[in-house]
N, C-alpha and C positions, 0 to 999 in steps of 0.2 A: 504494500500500500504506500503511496508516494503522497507525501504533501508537500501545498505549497507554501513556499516562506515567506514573507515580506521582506526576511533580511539574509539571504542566502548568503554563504562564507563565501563562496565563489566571487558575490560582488562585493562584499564588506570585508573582505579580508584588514584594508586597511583602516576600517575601526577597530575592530580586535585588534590590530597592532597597536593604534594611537592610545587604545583605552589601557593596553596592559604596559607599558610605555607612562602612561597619566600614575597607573598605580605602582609601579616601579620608582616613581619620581616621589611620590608620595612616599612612601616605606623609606628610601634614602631621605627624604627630610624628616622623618618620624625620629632613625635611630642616629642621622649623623648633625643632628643641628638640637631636634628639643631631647632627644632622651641619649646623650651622648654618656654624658656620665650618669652609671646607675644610682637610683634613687626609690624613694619608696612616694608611688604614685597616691597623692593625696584626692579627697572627696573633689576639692574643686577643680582638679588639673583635670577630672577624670570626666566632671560634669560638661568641661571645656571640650575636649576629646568629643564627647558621645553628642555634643551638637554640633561641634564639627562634620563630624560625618554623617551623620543624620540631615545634616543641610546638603553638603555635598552630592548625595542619593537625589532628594526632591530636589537638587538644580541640574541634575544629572537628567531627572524623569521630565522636568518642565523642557530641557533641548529635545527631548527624546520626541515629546506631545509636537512641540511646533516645526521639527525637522519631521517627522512625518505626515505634518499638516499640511504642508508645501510641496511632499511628496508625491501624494496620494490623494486624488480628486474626491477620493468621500469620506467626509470628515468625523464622521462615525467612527474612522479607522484607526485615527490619529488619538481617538477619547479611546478606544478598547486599548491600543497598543500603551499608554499610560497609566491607561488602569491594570494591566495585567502585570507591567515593571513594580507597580504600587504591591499588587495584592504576591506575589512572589517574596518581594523585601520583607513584604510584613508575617508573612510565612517563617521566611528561614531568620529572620532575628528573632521571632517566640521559640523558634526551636532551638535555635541557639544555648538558647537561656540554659538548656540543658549541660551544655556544655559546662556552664559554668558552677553546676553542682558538682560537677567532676575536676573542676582546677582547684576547687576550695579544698575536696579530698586530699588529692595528688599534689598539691602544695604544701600542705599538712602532715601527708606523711610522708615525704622527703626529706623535711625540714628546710623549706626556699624561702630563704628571708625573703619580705615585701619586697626591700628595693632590688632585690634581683628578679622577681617576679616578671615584669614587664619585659629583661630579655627571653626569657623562655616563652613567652609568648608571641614576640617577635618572632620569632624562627620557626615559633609552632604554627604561627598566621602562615609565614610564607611559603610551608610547607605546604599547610593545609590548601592554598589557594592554588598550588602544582597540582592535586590531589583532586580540588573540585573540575578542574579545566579537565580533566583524563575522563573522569565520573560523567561529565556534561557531555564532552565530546561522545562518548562511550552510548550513553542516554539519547542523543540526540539522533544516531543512525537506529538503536532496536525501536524507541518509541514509534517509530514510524510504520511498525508490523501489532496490527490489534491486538492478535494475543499476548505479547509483549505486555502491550497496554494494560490487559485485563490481569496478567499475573501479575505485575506491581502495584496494581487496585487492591487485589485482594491480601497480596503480600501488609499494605499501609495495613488497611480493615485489622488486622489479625495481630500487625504493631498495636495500633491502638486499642486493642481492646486488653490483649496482654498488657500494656499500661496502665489503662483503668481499672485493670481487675489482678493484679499480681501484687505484692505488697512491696516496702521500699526493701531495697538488699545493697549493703554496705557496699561500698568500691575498695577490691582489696588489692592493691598493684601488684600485692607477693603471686599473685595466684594468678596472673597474667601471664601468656604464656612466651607472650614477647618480651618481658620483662626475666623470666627464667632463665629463656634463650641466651640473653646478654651475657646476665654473671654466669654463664657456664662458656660462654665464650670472648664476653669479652674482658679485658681488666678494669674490674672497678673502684676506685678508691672511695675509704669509709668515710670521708670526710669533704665538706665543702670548701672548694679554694675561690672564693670572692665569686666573680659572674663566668668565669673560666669553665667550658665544658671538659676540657682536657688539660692533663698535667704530663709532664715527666718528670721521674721521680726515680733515682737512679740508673739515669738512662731507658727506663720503659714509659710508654706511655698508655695512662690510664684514664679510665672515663671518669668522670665525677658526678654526684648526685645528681646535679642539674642537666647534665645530659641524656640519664637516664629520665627522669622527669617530662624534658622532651620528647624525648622517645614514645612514652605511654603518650601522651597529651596527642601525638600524628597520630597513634594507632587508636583513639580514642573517636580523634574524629573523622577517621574512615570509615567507623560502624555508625557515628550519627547521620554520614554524608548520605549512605544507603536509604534513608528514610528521605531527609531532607531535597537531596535531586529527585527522583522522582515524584514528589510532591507539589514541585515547583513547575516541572511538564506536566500536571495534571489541569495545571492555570492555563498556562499558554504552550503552543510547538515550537515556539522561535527560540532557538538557541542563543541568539545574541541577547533577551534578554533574561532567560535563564540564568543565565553567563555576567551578568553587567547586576541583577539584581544579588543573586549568591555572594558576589565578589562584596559589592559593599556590605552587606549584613557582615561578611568576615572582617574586614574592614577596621567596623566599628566592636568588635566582639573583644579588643583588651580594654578597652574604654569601659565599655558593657559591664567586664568580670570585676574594674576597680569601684567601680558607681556600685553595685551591688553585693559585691560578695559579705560585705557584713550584714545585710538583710536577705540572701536567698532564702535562708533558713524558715522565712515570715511565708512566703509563699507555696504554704507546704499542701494546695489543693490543684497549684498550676499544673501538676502533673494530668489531671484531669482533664485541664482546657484543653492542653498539648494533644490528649489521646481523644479529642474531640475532631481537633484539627485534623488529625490523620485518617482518622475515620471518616471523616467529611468527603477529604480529597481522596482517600479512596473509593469512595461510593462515585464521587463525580469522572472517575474513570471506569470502573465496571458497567455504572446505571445511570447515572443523572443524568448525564452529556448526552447520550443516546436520548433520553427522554426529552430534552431540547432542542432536537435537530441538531446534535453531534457540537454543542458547545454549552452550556449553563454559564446562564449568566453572568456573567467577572463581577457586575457589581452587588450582586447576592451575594457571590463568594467572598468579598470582601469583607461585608456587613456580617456574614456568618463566621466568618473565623475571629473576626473582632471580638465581637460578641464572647466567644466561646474564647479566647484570650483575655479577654480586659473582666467577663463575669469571673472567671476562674479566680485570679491577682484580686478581688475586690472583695468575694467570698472570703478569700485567705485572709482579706486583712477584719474582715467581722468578723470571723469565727476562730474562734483558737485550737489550736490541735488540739485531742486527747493528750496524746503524750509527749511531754517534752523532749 
């Protein structure tokens, strides 16, 4: 089954270059001008951060609406293609959020002081952002065959309900198996040497805490990305904004973990929005889309995942766990 693109690689090649070019430009001024020397990234610098790039997305989306308005004679096309970079973003930043129950773990039990925090994050961003372009690229050739389609429908369905229905289970890095791996193969030393992933140390050289840290944190979010990419084709087929939305939500996600990690814990019902959301978008590739003449609405699906994001976060903050 072939579809048609609006924004085929063929012809856009050279947005993908200039966009990943823009964020490349960005990451060298992140870590060689504001976060040069490490530090422990405070509430405001973070609140700073996360409206940064949060602007950056919606000035991103606003070129996106009036370059395709210009583009393309009907202008319906130009409000879909907007809304569907909008309702992606707003996707993979709630699911993100997961991520970040997992760095507050994994920073904990490594022992990553704060101000080193933000390089391990750095490197795990620009891993992660090699990782989603393979995932996307990868996504964008099978989505193109229905039943494709309809196993990662059902595949989300069956995440989400395992979500809402399985209880929480601790993060235990020892029990990772790519973490096993390392200390049985690679040398690691028991001790942190400042932001340094590597040492030597009589002539051998060995990994350090923090590089193992990074380590799990890649391999972490290659099992969130499986949910998350196909989630975001389930909005739209156009890979570029697959591609352009993903990218910023990663982005803004060290910004995200500094603003939040001392309240994740308040938000102990989001897991349910989250397994709302994926249940959602997977129904909207098994059955709903079909039921709409092969597209459901973008701006329903906006409004529904909102919904089923900001009730969840708002829940949490009225109601208090059981157990602390």
């Amino acid at each position: 089954m072939t579809q048609t693109l609006l924004f085929p690689f063929a012809e856009y090649w050279w947005f993908y270059a200039g966009f990943i070019a823009f964020v490349l430009a960005m990451l060298a001024l992140d870590l060689g001008v504001f976060h040069k020397h490490s530090h422990t990234v405070g509430f405001r610098e973070a609140t700073i951060w996360s409206i940064v790039w949060v602007s950056l997305a919606l000035l991103f989306n606003a070129g996106l609406y009036y370059y395709a308005l210009n583009k393309f004679p009907d202008p319906t096309v130009a409000k879909d293609v907007a809304l569907q970079f909008l309702t992606g973003y707003v996707i993979e930043k709630s699911l993100s959020i997961d991520n970040i129950f997992v760095f507050v773990v994994v920073f904990g039990f490594f022992g990553v002081p704060p101000k080193y925090q933000h390089r391990v994050l750095f490197y795990g961003i620009l891993g992660a952002l090699i990782f989603r372009a393979i995932f996307i690229a990868l996504g964008s050739v099978l989505m193109q065959y229905q039943a494709v389609v309809m196993i990662f429908g059902v595949f989300l369905i069956i995440t989400g309900l395992k979500m809402m229905i399985q209880p929480e289970r601790e993060v235990d890095p020892t029990q990772n198996w790519l973490i096993k791996f390392m200390k049985k193969h690679v040398r690691v030393h028991e001790r942190m040497h400042e932001d340094h992933f590597f040492i030597i140390e009589n002539g051998v050289r060995h990994a350090t805490p923090l590089f193992v840290a990074l380590i799990f944190l890649e391999a972490t979010d290659i099992i969130f990305a499986v949910d998350s990419v196909p989630a975001i084709f389930a909005i739209t087929n156009e890979p570029l904004l697959v591609f352009t939305s993903n990218i910023f939500a990663i982005l803004g996600l060290r910004s995200l973990y500094f603003l939040l990690a001392g309240v994740v814990d308040k938000f102990h019902l989001l897991k349910y929005g989250l397994a709302a959301v994926l249940i959602f978008v997977g129904l909207k590739m098994v059955w709903l889309n079909k039921l709409f003449d092969g597209h459901f609405p973008i701006l329903w699906s906006l409004g529904i995942i909102a919904f089923f994001i900001g009730g969840s976060v708002a829940l949490s903050l009225m109601i208090k766990p059981k157990n602390k």
